[in-house]
C-alpha positions in Angstrom: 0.0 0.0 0.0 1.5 3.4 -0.6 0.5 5.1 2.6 2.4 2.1 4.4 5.5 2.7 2.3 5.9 6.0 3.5 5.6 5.3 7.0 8.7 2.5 6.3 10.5 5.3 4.4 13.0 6.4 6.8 13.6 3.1 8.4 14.4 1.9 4.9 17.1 4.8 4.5 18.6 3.8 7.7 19.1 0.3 6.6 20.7 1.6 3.2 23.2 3.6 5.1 24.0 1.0 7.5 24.9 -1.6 4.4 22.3 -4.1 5.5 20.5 -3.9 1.8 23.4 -4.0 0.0 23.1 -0.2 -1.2 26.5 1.8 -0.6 25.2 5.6 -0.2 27.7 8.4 0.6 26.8 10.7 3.4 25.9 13.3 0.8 23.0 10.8 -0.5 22.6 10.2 3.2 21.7 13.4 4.4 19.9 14.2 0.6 17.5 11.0 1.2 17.1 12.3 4.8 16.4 15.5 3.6 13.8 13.6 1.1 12.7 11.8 3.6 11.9 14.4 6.4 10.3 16.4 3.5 6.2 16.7 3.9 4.8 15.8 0.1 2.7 18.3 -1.2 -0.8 17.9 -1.2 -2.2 17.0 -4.8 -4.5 18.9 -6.2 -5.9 16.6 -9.2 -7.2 13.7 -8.8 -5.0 10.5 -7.1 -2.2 8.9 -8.9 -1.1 5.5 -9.4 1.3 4.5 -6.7 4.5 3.6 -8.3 6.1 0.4 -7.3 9.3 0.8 -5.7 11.9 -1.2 -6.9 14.6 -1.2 -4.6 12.1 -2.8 -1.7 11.2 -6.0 -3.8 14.1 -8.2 -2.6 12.7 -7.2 1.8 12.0 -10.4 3.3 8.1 -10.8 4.4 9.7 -10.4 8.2 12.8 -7.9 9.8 15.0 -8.7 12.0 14.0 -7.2 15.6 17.3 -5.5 15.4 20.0 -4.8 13.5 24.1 -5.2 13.5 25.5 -1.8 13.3 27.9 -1.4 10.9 31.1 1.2 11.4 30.9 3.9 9.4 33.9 4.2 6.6 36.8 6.2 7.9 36.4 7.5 4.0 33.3 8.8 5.4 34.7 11.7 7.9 36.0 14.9 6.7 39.2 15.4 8.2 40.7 18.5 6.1 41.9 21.1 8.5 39.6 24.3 8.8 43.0 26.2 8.4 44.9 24.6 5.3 49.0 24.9 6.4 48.7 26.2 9.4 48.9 23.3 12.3 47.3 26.2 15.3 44.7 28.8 14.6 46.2 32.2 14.4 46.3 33.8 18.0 44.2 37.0 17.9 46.4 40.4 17.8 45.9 42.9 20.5 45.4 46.5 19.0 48.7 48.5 19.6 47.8 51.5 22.2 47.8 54.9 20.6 51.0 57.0 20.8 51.1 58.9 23.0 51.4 63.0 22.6 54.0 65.0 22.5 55.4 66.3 26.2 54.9 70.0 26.4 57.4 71.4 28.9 55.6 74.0 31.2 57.4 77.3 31.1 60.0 77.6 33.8 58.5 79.4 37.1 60.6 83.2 37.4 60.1 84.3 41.1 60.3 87.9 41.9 62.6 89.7 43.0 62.4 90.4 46.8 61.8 94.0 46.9 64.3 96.0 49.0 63.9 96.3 52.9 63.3 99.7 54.2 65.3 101.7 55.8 63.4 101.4 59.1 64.0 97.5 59.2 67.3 97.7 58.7 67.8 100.0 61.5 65.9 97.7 63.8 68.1 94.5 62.9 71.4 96.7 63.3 69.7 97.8 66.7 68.7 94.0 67.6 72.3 93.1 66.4 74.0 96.1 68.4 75.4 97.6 65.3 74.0 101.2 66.9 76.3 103.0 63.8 75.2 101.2 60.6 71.2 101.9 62.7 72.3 105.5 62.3 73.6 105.3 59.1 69.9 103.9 57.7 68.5 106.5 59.9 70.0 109.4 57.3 67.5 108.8 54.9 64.2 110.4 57.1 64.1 113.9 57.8 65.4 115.0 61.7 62.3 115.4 63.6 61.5 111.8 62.2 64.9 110.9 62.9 63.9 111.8 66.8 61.2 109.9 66.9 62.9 106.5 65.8 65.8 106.9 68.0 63.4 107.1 70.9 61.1 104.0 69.4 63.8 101.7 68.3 65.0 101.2 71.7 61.9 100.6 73.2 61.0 98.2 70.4 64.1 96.0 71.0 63.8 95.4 74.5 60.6 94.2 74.0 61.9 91.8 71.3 65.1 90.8 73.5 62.9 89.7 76.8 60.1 87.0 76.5 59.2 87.8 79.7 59.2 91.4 81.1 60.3 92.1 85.0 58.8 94.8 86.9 61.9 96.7 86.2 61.8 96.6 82.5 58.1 97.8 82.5 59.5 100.7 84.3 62.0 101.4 81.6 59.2 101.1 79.0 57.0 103.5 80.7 59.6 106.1 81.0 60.4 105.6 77.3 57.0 106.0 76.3 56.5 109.1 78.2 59.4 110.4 76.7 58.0 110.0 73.3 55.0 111.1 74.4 56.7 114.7 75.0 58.0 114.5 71.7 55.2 113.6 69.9 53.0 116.4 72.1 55.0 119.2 70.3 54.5 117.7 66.8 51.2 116.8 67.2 48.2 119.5 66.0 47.5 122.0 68.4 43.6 122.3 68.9 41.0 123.7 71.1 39.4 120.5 72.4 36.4 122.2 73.8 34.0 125.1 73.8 31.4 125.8 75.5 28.9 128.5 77.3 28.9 127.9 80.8 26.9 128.8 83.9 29.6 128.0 86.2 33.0 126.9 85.8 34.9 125.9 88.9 38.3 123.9 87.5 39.8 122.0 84.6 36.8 119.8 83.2 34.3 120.6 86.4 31.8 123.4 84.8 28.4 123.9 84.1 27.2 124.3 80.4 24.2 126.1 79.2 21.5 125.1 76.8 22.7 125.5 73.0 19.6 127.6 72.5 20.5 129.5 75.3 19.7 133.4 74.4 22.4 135.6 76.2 20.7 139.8 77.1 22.4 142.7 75.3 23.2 146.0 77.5 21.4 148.6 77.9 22.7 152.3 78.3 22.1 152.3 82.2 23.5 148.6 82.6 25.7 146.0 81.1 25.2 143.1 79.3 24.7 139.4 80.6 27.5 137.9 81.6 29.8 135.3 79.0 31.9 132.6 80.8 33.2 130.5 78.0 35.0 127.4 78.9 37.8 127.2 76.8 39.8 123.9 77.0 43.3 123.1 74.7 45.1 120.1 73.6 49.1 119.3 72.4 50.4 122.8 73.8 54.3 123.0 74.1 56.3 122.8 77.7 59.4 124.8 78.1 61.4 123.3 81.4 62.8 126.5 83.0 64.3 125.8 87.2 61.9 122.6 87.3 58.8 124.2 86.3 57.2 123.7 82.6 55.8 127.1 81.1 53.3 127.6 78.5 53.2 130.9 77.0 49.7 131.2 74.5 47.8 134.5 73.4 44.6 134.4 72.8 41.3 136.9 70.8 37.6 136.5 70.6 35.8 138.0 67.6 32.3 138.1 67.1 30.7 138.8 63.8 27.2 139.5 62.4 25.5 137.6 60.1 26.8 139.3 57.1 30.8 138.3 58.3 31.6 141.8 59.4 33.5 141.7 62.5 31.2 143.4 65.4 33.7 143.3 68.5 37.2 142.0 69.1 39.4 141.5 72.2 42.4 140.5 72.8 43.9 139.0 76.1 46.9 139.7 77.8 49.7 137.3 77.2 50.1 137.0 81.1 47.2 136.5 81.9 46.8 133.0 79.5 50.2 131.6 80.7 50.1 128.3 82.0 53.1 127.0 85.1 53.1 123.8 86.4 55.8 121.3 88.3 54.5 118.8 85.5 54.8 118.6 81.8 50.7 118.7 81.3 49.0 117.9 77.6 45.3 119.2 78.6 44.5 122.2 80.1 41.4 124.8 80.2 40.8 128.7 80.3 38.2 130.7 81.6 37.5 133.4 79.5 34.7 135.8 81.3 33.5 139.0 79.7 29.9 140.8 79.5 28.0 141.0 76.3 29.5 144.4 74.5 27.1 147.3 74.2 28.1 147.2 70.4 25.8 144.3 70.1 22.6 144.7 69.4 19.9 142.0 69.5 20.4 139.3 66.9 22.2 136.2 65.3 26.2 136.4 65.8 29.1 134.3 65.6 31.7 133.9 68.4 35.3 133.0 67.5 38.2 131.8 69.5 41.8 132.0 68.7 44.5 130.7 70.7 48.1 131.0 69.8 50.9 128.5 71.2 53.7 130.4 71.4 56.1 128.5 73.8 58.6 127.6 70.7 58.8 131.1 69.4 60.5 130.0 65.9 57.7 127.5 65.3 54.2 129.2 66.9 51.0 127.2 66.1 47.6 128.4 66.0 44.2 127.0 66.5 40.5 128.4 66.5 36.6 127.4 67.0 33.7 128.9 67.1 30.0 129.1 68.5 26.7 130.9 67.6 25.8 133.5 69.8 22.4 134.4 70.1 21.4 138.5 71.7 18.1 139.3 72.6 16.7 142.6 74.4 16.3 143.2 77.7 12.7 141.3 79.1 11.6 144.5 81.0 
C-alpha cells in the first residue's frame, strides 16, 4: 500500500546507510535522502495517482530482524581536512597597539620675583637687635630729623621688648619712661587744637563746669546797665612745655571775635599774654581757660558768631595756632 510505504521510508534509508541492503550511499545521499525523507509531500490537487512500485524494496523479506548489526561507518566517510589549510594552530588574535602617545609639552620655567628691598626702618631695627647702633644711624639718614627723633626714641623701646620673652617689673618701668618720653615728643608735633568750647553757667576747675543750653539766648546792655555775663569754657590740647628751674611754662595768646551775620566783625578783644600763661611742676597735655567777659554794648539783638583763637607760642620760631567757634544768640532786655 503506498501510505504504508511512506511510513517505512525512513527506516528503509537507515538500513541503506548501514549496508544491510546491499546499497552503498555516501553521506551526501545520506543526508539528501534524509532530507527527502523528512520532507512533507505536497498535497495534490488533481485527482489520485497510481502508486509507483518501488523497486529497490522487492528483494525485503516478508519479516525484519527485531534488530540490527551496526555497521562502522567508513573512515572515508569523515572529513578530516583542516579548517586552516598549512597552518597546524589557529592564528592567535592580535591585540590593537595603544595609541601613541602625545608630544610632552614642557611648562614654562616658574621666574620668582625679585624680593623687593627692605626699608630703611628694618634695617635699623636689625642693626639695633644686632648692636650695630652706627650702621642703625647710618639707615636712619635717609628720614628727615624730627623723624629721625622719633625713631631713635622708638627703636629702643621696640628692642627690648623683642630681647625679653618675659618682662620684669623693672623693664616695664624702663618702658613706661620711654613712652613718656616720646610722648613729649610727639606732644610738640602733634596739631595744636582747642578741644572744647562751650557756654557755661559756672565753671569751677579743669573739666568741672556747668554748660548752658545750646539755645541759650544771652541779654544785650542797655545804656544804664551791662550786658549778661559770658563765661566760655575754653579747653586746649598738644600745647608746648618749656622746662625753665623745674617748672614747665606755656606761653599762649589768645582773641575772641564776634561777627554778624553778614561776616563783618562786630567786637574783638584781645587778652593779655600774662594772663593766659600756664606753670606747672608737670609737663601737662590738657588744660582749660576761663574766658569771662559781658555781652558788648556794640551788640545789638540778633544772630552772631563767636570765634576763639588761641596761639601757642612757647617755641617762638615754630608758633601754632588753633580756632573754633559758637553761635551766639542776643536778645533785648525782658523789661
Amino acid at each position: 500500500m503506498p501510505c504504508r510505504l511512506r511510513a517505512f521510508a525512513p527506516l528503509l534509508l537507515t538500513l541503506l546507510a548501514s549496508g544491510c541492503l546491499g546499497v552503498r550511499m555516501q553521506p551526501g545521499e545520506i543526508e539528501q535522502s534524509s532530507t527527502r525523507a523528512s520532507r512533507k509531500p505536497p498535497t495534490p490537487t488533481g485527482p489520485p495517482a497510481e502508486p509507483t512500485p518501488d523497486r529497490r524494496i522487492s528483494h525485503l523479506p516478508a519479516t525484519l530482524p527485531a534488530t540490527l548489526p551496526a555497521a562502522p561507518i567508513a573512515a572515508s566517510t569523515v572529513s578530516t581536512a583542516p579548517k586552516w589549510p598549512g597552518i597546524t594552530k589557529p592564528p592567535e588574535p592580535v591585540e590593537p597597539s595603544a595609541p601613541p602617545l602625545p608630544p610632552m609639552v614642557m611648562p614654562n620655567p616658574i621666574v620668582l620675583p625679585e624680593a623687593p628691598p627692605k626699608h630703611p626702618i628694618v634695617l635699623a631695627m636689625e642693626c639695633v637687635l644686632d648692636n650695630r647702633h652706627e650702621e642703625a644711624l647710618g639707615h636712619l639718614q635717609q628720614y628727615d630729623a624730627r623723624t629721625q627723633e622719633l625713631l631713635l626714641r622708638v627703636l629702643p623701646t621696640l628692642s627690648l621688648v623683642a630681647k625679653n620673652n618675659k618682662l620684669s617689673p623693672a623693664d616695664i618701668a624702663a618702658l613706661s619712661d620711654q613712652w613718656q618720653s616720646m610722648s613729649v615728643l610727639l606732644q610738640g608735633y602733634s596739631e595744636f587744637t582747642i578741644s572744647k568750647l562751650c557756654f557755661c553757667e559756672s565753671i569751677k576747675g579743669y573739666a568741672i563746669y556747668k554748660p548752658l543750653p545750646a539755645e541759650h539766648d544771652f541779654v544785650a546792655a542797655l545804656a544804664d546797665r551791662p550786658g549778661e555775663l559770658v563765661q566760655l569754657y575754653v579747653g586746649i590740647k598738644n600745647f608746648g612745655g618749656r622746662a625753665n628751674q623745674g617748672l614747665f611754662e606755656t606761653q599762649l595768646s589768645s582773641h575772641i571775635e564776634i561777627r554778624d551775620d553778614k561776616g563783618q566783625t562786630k567786637w574783638l578783644h584781645r587778652f593779655r599774654s600774662n594772663d593766659l600763661k600756664l606753670v606747672s611742676r608737670t609737663r601737662l597735655n590738657d588744660y582749660y581757660h576761663n574766658y569771662t567777659f559781658t555781652v558788648p554794648p556794640a551788640l545789638a539783638p540778633g544772630a552772631y558768631t563767636l570765634t576763639v583763637v588761641v596761639t601757642d607760642e612757647t617755641q617762638p620760631e615754630t608758633p601754632r595756632t588753633a580756632h573754633s567757634s559758637l553761635p551766639l544768640h542776643i536778645v533785648g532786655p525782658k523789661n
